[in-house]
Structure formats: structure tokens, C-alpha cells
MDTraj code that builds the backbone (N, CA, C; nanometers):
import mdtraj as md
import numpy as np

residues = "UNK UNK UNK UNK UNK UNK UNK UNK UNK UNK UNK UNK UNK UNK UNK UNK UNK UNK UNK UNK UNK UNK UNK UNK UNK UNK UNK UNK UNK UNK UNK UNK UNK UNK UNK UNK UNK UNK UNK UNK UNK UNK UNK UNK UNK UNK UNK UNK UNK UNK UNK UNK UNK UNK UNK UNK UNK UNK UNK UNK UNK UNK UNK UNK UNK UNK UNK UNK UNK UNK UNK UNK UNK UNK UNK UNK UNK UNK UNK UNK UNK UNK UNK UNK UNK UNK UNK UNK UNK UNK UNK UNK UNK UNK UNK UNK UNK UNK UNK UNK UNK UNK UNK UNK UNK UNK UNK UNK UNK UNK UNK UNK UNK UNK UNK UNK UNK UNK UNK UNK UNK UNK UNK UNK UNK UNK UNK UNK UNK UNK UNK UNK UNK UNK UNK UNK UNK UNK UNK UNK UNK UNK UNK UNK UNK UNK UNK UNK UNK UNK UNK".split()
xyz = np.array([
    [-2.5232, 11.7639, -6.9945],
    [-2.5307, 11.8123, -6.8597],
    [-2.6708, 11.8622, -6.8243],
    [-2.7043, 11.9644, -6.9107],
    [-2.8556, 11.9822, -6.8457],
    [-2.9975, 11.8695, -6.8731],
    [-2.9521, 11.7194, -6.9240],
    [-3.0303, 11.6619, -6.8605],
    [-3.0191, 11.5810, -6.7570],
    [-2.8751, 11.5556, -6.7500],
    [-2.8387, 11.5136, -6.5445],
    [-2.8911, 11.6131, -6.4517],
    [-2.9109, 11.7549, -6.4965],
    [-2.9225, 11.8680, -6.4064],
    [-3.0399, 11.8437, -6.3685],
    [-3.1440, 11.8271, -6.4789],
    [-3.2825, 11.8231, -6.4521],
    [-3.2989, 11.7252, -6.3793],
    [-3.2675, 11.5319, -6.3986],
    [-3.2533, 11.4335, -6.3370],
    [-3.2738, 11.4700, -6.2369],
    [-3.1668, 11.5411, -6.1423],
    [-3.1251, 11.5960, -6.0172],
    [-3.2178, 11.6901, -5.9269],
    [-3.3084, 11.7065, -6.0606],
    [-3.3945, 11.8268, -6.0029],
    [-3.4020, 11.9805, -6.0007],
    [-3.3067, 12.0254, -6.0685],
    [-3.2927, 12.1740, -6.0665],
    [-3.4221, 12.1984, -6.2390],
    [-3.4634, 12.3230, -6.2111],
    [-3.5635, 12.3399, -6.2444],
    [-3.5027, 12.4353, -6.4323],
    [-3.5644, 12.4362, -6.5119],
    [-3.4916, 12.4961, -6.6323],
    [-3.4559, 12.6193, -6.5825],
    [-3.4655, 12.6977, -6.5499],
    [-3.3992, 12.8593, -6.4843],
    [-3.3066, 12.8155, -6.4130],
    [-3.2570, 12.7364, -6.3481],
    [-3.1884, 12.7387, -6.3041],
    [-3.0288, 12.6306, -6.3482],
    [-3.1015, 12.5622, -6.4215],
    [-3.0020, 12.5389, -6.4954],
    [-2.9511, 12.5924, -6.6047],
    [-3.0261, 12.6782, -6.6404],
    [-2.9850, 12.8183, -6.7455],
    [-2.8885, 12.8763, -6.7023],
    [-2.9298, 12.9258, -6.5445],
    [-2.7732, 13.0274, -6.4703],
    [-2.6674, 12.9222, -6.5040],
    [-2.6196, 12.7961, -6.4777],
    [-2.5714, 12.7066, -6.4631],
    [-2.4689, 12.7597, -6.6099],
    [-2.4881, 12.8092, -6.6773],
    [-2.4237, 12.8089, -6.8453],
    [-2.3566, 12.9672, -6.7873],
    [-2.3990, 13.0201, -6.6925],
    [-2.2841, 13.1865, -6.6377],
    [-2.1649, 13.1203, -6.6114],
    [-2.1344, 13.0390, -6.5927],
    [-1.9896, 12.9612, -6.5955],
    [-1.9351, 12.9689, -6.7109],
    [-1.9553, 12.9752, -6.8417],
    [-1.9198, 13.0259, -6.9270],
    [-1.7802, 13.1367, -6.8994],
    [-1.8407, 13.2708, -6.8154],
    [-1.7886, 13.3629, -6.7883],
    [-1.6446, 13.3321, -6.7126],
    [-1.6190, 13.1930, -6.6500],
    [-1.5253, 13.1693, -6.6334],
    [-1.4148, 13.1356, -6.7919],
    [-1.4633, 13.1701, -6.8523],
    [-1.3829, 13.1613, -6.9648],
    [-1.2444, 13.2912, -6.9924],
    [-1.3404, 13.4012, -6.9582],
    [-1.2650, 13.5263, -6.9410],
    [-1.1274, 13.5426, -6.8980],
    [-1.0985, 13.5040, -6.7503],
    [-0.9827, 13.4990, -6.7051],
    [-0.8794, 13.3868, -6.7555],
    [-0.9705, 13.2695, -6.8382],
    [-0.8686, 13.2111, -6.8690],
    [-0.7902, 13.2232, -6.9841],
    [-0.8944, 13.2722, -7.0849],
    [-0.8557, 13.3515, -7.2285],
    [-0.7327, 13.4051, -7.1713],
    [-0.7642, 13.5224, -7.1016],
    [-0.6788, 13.6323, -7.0704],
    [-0.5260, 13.6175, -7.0270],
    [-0.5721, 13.4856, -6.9322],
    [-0.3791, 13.3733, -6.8547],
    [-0.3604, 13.3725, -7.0040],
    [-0.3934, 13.3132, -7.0902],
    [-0.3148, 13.2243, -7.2488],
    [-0.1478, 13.2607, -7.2515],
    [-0.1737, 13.3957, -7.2899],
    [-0.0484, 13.4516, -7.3212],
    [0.0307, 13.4958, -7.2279],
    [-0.0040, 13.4647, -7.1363],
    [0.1053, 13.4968, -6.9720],
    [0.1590, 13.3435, -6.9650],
    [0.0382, 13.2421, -6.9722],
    [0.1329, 13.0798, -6.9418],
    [0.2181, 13.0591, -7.0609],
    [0.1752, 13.0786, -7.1644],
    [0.2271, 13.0495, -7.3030],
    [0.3752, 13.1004, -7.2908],
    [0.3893, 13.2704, -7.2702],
    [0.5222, 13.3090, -7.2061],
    [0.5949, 13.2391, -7.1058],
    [0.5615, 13.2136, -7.0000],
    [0.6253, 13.1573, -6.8908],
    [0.6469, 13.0035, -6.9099],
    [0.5813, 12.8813, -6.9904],
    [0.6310, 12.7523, -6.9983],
    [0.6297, 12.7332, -7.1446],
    [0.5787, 12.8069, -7.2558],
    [0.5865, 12.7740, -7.3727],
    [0.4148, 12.7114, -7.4203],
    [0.4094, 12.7437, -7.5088],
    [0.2935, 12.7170, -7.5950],
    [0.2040, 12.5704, -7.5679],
    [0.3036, 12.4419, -7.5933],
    [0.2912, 12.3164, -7.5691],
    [0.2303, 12.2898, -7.4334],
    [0.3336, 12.3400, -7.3305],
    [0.3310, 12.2908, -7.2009],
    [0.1388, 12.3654, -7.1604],
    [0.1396, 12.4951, -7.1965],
    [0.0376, 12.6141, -7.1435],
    [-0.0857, 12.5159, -7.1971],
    [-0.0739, 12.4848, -7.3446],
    [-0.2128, 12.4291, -7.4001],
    [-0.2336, 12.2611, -7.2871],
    [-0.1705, 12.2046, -7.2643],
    [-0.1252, 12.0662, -7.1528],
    [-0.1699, 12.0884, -7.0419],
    [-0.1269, 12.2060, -6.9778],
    [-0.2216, 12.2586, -6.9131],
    [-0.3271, 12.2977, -6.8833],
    [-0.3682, 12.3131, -6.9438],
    [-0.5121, 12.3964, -7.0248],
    [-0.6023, 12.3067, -7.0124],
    [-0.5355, 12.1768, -7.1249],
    [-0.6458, 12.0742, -7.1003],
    [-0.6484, 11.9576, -6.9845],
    [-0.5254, 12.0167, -6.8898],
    [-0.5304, 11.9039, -6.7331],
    [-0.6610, 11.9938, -6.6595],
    [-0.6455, 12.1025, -6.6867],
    [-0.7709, 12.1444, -6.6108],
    [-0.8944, 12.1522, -6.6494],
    [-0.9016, 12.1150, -6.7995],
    [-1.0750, 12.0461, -6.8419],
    [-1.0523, 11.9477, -6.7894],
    [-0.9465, 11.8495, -6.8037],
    [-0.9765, 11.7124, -6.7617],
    [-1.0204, 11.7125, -6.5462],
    [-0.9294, 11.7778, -6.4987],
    [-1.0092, 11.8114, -6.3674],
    [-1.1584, 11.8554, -6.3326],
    [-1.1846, 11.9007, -6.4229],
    [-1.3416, 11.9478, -6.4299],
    [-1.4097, 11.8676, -6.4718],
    [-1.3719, 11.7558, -6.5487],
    [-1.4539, 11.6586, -6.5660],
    [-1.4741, 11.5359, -6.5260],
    [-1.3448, 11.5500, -6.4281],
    [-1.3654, 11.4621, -6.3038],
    [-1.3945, 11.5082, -6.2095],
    [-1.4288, 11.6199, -6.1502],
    [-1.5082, 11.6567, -6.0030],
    [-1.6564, 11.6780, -6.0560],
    [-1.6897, 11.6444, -6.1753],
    [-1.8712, 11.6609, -6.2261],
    [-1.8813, 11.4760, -6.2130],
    [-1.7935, 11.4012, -6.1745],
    [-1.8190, 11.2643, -6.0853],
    [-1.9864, 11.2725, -6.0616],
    [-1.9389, 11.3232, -5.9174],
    [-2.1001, 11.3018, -5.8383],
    [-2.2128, 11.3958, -5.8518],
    [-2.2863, 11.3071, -5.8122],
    [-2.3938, 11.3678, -5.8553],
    [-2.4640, 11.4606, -5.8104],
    [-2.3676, 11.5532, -5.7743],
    [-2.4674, 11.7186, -5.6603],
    [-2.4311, 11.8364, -5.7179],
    [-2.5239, 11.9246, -5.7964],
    [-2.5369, 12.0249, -5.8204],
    [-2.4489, 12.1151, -5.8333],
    [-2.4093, 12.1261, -5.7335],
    [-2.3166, 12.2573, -5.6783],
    [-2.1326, 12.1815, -5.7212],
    [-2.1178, 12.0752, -5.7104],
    [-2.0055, 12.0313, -5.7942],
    [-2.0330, 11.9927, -5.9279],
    [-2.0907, 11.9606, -5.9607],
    [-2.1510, 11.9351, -6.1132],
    [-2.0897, 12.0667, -6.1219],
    [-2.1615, 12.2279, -6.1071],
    [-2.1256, 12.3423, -6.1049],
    [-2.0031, 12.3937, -6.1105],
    [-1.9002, 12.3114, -6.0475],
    [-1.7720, 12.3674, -5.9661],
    [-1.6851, 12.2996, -6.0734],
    [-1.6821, 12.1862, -6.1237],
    [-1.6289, 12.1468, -6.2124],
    [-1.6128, 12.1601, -6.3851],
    [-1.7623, 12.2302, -6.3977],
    [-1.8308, 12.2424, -6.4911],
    [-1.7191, 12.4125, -6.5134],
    [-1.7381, 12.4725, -6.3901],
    [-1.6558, 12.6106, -6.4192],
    [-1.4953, 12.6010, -6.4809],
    [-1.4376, 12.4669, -6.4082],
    [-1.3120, 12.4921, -6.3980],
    [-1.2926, 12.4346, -6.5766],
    [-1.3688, 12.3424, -6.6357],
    [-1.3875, 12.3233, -6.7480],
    [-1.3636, 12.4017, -6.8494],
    [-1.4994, 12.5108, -6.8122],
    [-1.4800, 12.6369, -6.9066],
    [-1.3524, 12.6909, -6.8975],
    [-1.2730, 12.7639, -6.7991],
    [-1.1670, 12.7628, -6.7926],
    [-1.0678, 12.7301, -6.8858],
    [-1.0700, 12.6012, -6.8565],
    [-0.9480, 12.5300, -6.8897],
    [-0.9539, 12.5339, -7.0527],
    [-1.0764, 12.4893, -7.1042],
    [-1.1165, 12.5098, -7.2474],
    [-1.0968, 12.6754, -7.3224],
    [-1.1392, 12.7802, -7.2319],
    [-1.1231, 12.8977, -7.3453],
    [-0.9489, 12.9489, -7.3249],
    [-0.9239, 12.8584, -7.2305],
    [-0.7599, 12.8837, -7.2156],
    [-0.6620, 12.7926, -7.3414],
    [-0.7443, 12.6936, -7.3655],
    [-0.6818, 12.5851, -7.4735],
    [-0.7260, 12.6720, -7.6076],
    [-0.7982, 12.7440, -7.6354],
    [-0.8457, 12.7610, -7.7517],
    [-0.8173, 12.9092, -7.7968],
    [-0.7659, 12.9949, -7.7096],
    [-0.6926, 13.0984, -7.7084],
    [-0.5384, 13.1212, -7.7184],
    [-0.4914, 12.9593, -7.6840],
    [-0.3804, 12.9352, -7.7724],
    [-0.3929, 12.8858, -7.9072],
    [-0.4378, 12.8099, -7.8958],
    [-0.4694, 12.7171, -7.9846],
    [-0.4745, 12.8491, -8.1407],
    [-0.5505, 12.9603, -8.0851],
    [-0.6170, 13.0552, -8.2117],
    [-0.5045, 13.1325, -8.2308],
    [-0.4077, 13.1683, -8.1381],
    [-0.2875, 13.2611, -8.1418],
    [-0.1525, 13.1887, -8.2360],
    [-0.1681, 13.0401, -8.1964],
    [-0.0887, 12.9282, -8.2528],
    [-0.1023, 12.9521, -8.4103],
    [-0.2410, 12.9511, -8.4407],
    [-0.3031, 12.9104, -8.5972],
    [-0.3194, 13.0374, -8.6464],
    [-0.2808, 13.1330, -8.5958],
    [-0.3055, 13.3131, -8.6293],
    [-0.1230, 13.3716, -8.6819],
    [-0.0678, 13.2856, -8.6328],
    [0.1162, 13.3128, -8.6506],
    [0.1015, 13.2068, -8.8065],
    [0.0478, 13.1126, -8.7904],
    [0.0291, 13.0247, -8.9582],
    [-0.0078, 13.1136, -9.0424],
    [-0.0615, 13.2277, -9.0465],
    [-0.1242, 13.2816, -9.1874],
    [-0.2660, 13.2557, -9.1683],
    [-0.3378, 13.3491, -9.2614],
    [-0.4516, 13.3350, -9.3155],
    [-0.4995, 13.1416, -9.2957],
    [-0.4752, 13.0668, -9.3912],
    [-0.4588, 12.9958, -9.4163],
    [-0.4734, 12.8883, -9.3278],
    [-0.4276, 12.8806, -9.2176],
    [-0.3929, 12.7736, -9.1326],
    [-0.5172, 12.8006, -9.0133],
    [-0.5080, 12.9942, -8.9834],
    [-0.6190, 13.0247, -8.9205],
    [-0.7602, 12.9891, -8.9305],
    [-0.7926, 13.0033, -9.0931],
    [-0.9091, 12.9771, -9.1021],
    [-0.9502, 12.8395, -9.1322],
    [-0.8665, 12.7278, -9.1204],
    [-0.8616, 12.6203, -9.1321],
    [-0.9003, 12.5441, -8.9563],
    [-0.8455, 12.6537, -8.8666],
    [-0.8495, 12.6093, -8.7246],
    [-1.0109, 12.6028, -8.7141],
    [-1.0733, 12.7703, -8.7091],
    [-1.1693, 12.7747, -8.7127],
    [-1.2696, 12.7103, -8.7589],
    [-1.2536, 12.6462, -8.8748],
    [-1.3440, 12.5481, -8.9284],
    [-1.3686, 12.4211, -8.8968],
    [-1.2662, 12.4007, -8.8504],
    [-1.2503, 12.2827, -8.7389],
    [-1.3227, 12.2612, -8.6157],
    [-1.2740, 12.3958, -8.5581],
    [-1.3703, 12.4354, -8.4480],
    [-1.4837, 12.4023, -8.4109],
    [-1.5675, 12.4733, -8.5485],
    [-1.6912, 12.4325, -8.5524],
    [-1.7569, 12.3098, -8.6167],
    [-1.6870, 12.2796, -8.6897],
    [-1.6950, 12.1152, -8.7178],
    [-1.6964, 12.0090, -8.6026],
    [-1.6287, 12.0438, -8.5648],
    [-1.6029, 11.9567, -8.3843],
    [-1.7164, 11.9816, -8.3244],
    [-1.7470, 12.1225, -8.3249],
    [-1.8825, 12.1192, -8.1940],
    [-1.9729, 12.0240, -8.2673],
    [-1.9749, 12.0227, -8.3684],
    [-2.1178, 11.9913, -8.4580],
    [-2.1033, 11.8227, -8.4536],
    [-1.9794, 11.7776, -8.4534],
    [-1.9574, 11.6736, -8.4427],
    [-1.9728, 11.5806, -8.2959],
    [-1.9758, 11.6789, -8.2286],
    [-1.9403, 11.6230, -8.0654],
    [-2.1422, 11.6813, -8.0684],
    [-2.1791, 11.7663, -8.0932],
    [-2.3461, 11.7208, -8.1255],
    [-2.4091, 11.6511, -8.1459],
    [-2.3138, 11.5854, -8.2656],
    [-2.3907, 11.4750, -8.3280],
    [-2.3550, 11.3475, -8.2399],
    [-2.2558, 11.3470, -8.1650],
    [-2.2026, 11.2150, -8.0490],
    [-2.2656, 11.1856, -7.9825],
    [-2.3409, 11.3106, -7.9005],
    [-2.3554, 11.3150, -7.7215],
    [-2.5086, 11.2358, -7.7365],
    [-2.5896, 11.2354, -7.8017],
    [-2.7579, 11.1873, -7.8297],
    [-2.7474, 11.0148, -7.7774],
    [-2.6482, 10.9334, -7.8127],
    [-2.6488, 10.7889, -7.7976],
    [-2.6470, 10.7793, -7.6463],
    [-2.5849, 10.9504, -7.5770],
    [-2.5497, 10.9274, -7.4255],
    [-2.6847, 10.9689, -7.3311],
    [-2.7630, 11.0455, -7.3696],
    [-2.9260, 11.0753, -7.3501],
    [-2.9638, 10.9569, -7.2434],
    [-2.9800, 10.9589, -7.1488],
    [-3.0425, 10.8941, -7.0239],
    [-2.9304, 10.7379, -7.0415],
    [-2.8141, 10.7705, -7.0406],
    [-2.7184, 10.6710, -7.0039],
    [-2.6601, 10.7320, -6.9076],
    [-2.5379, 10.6613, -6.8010],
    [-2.5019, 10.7238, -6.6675],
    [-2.4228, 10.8160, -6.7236],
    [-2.3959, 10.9128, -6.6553],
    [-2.3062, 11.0452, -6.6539],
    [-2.1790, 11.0089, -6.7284],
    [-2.1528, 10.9174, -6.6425],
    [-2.0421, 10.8590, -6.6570],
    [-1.9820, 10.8417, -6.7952],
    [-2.0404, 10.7297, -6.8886],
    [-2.0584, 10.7308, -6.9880],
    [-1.9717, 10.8478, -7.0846],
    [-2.0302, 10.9967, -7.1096],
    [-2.0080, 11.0703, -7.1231],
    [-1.8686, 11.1582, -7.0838],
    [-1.9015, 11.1361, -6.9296],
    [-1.7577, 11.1946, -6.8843],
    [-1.6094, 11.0994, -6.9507],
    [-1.6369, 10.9756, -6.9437],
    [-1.5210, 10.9174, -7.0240],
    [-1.5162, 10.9700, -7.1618],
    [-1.6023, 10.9498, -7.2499],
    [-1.5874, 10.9919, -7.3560],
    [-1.4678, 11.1246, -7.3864],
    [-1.5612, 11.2351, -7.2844],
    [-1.4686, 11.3585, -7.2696],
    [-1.3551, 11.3563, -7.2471],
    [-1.3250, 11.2825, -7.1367],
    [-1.2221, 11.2839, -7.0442],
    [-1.0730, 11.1977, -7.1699],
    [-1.1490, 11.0819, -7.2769],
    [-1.0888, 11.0363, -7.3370],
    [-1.0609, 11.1619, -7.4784],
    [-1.1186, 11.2406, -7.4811],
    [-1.0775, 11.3397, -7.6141],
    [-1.0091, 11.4408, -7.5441],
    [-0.9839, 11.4332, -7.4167],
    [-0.9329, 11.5686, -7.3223],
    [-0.7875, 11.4936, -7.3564],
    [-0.7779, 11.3895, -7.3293],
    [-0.5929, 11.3208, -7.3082],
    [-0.5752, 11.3055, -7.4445],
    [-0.6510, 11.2838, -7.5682],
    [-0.5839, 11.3027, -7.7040],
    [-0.5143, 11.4139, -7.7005],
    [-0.6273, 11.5437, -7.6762],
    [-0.5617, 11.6750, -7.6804],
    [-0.4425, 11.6995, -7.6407],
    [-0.4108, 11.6417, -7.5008],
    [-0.2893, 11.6442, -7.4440],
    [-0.1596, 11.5621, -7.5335],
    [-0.2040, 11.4498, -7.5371],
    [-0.0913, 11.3740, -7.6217],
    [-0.0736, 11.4372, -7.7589],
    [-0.1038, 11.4709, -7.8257],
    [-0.1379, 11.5398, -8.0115],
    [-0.0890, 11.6897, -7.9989],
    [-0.0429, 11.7273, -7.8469],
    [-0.0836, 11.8639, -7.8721],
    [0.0952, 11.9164, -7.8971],
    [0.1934, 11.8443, -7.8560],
    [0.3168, 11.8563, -7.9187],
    [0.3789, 11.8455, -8.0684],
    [0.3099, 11.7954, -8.1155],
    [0.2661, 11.7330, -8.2593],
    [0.2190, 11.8634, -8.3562],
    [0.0800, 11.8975, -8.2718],
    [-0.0140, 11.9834, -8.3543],
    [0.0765, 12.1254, -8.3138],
    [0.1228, 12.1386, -8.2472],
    [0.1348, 12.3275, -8.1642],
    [0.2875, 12.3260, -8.2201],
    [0.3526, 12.2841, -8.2276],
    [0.5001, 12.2874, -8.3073],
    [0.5076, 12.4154, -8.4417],
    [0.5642, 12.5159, -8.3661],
    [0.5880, 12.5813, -8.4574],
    [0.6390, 12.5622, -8.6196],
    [0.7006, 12.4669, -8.5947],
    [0.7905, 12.4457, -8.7654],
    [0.6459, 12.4005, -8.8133],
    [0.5340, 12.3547, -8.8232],
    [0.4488, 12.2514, -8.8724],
    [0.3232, 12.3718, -8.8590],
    [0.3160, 12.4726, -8.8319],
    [0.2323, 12.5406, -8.8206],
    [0.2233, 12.6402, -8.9536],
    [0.2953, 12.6449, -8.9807],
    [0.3919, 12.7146, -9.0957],
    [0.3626, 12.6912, -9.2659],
])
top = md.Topology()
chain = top.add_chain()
for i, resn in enumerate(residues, 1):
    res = top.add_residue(resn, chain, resSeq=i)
    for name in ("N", "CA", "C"):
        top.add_atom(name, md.element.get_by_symbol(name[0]), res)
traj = md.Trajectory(xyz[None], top)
């Protein structure tokens, strides 16, 4: 993202603010365990990731301020998936927890090592990529979040 940003023209400061979207993470952490209660674990994390996947379809076009808008609802949707996701693997034990976590960061490091082939290819490109590991999540996530199997 921040080299479409630059593409676009926004200047490094200002695509720095661009990462305070982050902070949309907060309120969604915080929903986890209110949706999780009200539709169940499965459905909440499904959720979670329909609304990364919305965010990574309104960062479509190419203007700033939706790049922005989508980019928020992203964060969102992501620290809402992963705040189950940690509560899920925290009822497993020791064990299963720190197995999530390692994952975690294995993934970022891995999705690091992905994104470089996408470096001045269209947006696009990328957004599928995402958009295609956003609907694994969704499909896998009845599978993976199943209490008996967590265990």
C-alpha cells in the first residue's frame, strides 16, 4: 500500500498518518467477545473476515481517501479475527496458544516474503491475492475454530 500511496502522490508523512488506522483495531478487538456471544465463535470470526474482505474491495480505486476508508475497515475486521482467533487458542491450553502465536508471526513474515513479486504491479494484483487468503479464512474457519479440535 504505501507504494500505491506514493504512486498517487501523497508524500511519506502522510502516508505514515495513513497506518493511524491501525487504531481502528481497538473497537474491533473489543466487539470479539460481544459477536462471539451473540452468533458464536465461527459465525463472529466469518464475519470478521467479510469485513477485511470489504476493505479490500473498496481500496479498488485509486483515491486516497478510499484507499484510506477501506484500508480502516480492514484493520477492523482483522484485529476482530485475531482476537478470536487468540481467545479460541487461549481455551486450548498453553500449548495450542503458543502454537497460534507462532503462526502468527510466521504468516506476517511469510506474507513479507510474498508481497515483493507485487512491487510496481497493478494494485490489483495484490488485492486478489488478499482477497483470495481472506475467503480461505472464511472457508477453514469452521474446521479450524471447532471447539472439539481445539482441545
Amino acid at each position: 500500500m504505501p507504494y500505491r500511496l506514493e504512486a498517487l502522490g501523497l508524500s511519506q508523512g502522510q502516508i505514515g498518518g495513513i497506518f493511524f488506522a491501525y487504531l481502528a483495531g481497538i473497537p474491533g478487538s473489543a466487539l470479539a467477545g460481544t459477536l462471539v456471544k451473540k452468533w458464536g465463535t465461527v459465525a463472529a470470526f466469518r464475519l470478521a473476515f467479510g469485513v477485511v474482505g470489504l476493505g479490500l474491495l473498496i481500496q479498488i480505486p485509486s483515491q486516497p481517501l478510499i484507499i484510506l476508508a477501506g484500508f480502516v475497515l480492514l484493520m477492523a475486521g482483522i484485529f476482530t479475527a485475531q482476537a478470536i482467533a487468540g481467545g479460541v487458542s487461549g481455551r486450548g491450553g498453553s500449548g495450542v496458544s503458543s502454537t497460534y502465536i507462532a503462526a502468527f508471526y510466521l504468516g506476517g513474515t511469510v506474507a513479507g516474503l510474498a508481497y515483493p513479486p507485487f512491487i510496481g504491479q497493478s494494485a490489483l494484483w495484490g488485492l486478489e491475492l488478499a482477497l483470495g487468503v481472506s475467503w480461505l479464512a472464511v472457508l477453514l474457519a469452521g474446521r479450524a475454530l471447532r471447539s472439539d479440535q481445539v482441545r
